[in-house]
N, C-alpha and C positions, 0 to 999 in steps of 0.2 A: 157516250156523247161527250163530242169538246166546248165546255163552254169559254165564253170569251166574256172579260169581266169591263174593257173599254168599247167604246165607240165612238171614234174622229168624226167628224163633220165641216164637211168643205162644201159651199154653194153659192150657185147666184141670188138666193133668194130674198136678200137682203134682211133689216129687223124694224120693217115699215108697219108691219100686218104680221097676221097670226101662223102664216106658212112656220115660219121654226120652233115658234111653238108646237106645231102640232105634230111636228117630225118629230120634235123629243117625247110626245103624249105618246104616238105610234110604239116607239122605240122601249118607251116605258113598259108600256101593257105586255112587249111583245119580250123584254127581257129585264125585269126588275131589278136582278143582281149587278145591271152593267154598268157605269159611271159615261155619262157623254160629254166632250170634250167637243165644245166648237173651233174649230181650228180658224173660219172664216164664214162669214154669211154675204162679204160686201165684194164676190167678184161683178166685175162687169157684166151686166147681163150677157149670153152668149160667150164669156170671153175664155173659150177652151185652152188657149196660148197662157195665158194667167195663170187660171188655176192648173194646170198643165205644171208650169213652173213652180206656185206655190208649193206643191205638193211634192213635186221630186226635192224642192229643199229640205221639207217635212219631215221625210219621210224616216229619216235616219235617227230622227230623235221622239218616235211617236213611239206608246206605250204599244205592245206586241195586242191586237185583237181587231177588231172590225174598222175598215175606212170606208167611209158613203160620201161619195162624193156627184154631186146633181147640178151640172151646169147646162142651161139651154131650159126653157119654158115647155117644150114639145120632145117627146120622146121619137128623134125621127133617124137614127141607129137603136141596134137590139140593145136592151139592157143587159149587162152581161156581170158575174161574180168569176173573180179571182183570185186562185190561194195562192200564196207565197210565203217562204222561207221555210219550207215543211211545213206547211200548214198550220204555221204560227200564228197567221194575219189571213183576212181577207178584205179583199175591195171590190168595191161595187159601186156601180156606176153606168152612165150610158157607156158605147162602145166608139167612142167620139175622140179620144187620143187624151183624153185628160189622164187615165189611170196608166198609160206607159211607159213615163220616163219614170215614175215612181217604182211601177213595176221592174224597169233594168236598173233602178238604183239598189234593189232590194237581193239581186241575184236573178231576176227572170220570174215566170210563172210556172207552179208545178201544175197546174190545171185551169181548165175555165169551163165557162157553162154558158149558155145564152138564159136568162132569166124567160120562164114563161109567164107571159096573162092569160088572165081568166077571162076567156072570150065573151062570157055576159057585160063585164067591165071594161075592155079595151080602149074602147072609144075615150071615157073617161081617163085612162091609167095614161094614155099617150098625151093626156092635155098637162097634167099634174106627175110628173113622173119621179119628182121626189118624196110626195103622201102616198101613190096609189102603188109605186110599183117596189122604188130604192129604199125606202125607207123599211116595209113590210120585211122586205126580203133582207138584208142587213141585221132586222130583229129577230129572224130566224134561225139566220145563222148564229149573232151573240147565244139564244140559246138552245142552241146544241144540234140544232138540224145539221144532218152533211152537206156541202157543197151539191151533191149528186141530186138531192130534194128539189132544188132550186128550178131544173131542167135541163135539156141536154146538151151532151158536153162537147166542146169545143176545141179547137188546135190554135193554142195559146198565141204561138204563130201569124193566124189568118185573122187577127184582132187589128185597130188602126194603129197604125205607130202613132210616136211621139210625137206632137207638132212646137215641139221645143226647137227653137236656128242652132245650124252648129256653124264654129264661123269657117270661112275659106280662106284658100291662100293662093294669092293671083302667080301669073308664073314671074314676077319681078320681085316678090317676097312678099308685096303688099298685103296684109292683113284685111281681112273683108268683115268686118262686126256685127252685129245687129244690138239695138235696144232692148234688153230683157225686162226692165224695170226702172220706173223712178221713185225714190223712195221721198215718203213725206219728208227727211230731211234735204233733200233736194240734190241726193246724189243722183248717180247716171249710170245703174249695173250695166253691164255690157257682157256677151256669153267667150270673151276669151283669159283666158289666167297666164299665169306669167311663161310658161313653157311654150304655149304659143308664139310668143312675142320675143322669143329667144331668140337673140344676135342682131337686135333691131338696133338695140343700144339704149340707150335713157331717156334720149331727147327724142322726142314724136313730132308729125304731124298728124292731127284726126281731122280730117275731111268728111263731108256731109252733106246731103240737099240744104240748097239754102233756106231759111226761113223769115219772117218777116219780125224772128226775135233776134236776127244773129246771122254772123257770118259763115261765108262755106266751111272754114277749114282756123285751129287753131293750135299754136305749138304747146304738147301736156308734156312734162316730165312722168317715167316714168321713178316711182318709189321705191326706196329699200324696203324689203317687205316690211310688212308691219307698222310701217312708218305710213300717217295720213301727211298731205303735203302742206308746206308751210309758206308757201304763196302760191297765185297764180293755181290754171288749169293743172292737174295731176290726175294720174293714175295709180291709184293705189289699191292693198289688197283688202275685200269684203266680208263677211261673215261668213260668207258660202264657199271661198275657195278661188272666185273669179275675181275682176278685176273691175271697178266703179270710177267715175269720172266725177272728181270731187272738186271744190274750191276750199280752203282753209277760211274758216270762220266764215262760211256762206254757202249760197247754195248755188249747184250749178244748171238750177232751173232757165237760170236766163239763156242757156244756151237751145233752148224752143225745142229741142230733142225726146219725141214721143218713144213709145213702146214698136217696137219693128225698123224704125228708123236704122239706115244702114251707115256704119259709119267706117271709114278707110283708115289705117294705122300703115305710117309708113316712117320712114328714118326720115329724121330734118339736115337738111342739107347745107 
């Protein structure tokens, strides 16, 4: 048997009430030698897009052993475990698109399983599906059950894809964006990187639905790498590889720009 000596935790469950506790009390009993590592407890309720993205940023820097990740209050896809990188890792989760961009960041899935309930409990496991269903089964695996135990297996394949934006490109060059994230410092991630944005030049236009913070459209510079910008709207490069909409010595919260918000990158003319 392989045992696995960490366990990541990603959820909506927040740290209001005793739900994270009792995932780590689960987790405990079910594998003592493991060490649990909250990675986050404060997604948006339901917000699969979130932690969808939290976790493919993650994922690259998480110690090799068990991911549980439980977003959504009702288990209403199968819960499903998945191994990856030769069976260095596994993750478990509903079957909701949270665990797949994590999963092709990682190299892909060498197997999967649909997670079975115990049809005396059902009713109950689908209200609670981080205590009754992901948490059990996670503790399992840390100690030493195989994958196979869990139930039966799957084509890694026929799982939801990733619901991470990838961005577009109009047929006039125009860059097509979306909002990934805004950061408490009041940057503005955005899902394209500088390769993207090749041959645009440095001066932008980003264009936007209007909001009742701000205007449709304003001119960012883009940044030498590494360089955050020293006035004015910029684009510059993030921790992750892409590209964030900063202001120098502020934040560029005033620009009213949520999470999904689509925003147009094009040359200024």
């Amino acid at each position: 048997m392989s045992h696995f000596g960490t366990i990541t935790c990603l959820s909506d469950l927040g740290n209001s009430d005793e739900s994270v506790g009792v995932i780590h009390s689960i987790l405990r009993q079910a594998a003592p030698h493991a060490s649990v590592i909250d990675l986050s407890h404060e997604i948006d309720p339901g917000d699969t897009r979130t932690a969808a993205l939290m976790l493919a940023r993650s994922v690259p820097y998480l110690a090799p052993g068990i991911v549980l990740a439980s977003v959504g209050h009702r288990l209403v896809r199968p819960a499903i475990a998945v191994s990856v990188g030769d069976g260095q890792s596994m993750l478990v989760g509903p079957d909701n698109g949270v665990l797949a961009a994590a999963t092709a960041a990682v190299g892909g899935a060498d197997e999967a399983v649909h997670i079975g309930l115990d049809p005396a409990s059902e009713a109950a496991s689908a209200l609670h599906p981080a205590r009754d269903v992901l948490a059990p089964a996670a503790g399992r695996l840390a100690a030493g059950e195989p994958l196979s135990s869990l139930g039966a297996a799957v084509d890694p394949s026929l799982l939801l894809p990733a619901l991470v934006a990838v961005p577009r490109i109009a047929d006039d060059g125009m860059v097509i964006a979306e909002v990934l994230s805004v950061t408490r410092w009041g940057t503005v991630q955005i899902n394209v990187d500088r390769e993207i944005l090749d041959g645009l030049g440095d001066l932008l236009v980003a264009e936007w639905a209007p909001t009742p913070q701000s205007d449709t459209s304003q001119a960012v510079r883009l940044m030498p790498p590494r360089q955050a910008g020293t006035s004015g709207l910029a684009l510059a490069d993030d921790p992750h590889g892409l590209l964030e909409l900063t202001v120098a010595g502020g934040s560029a919260a005033h620009l009213g720009l949520d999470v999904g918000t689509e925003v147009r990158l094009r040359p200024a003319t």
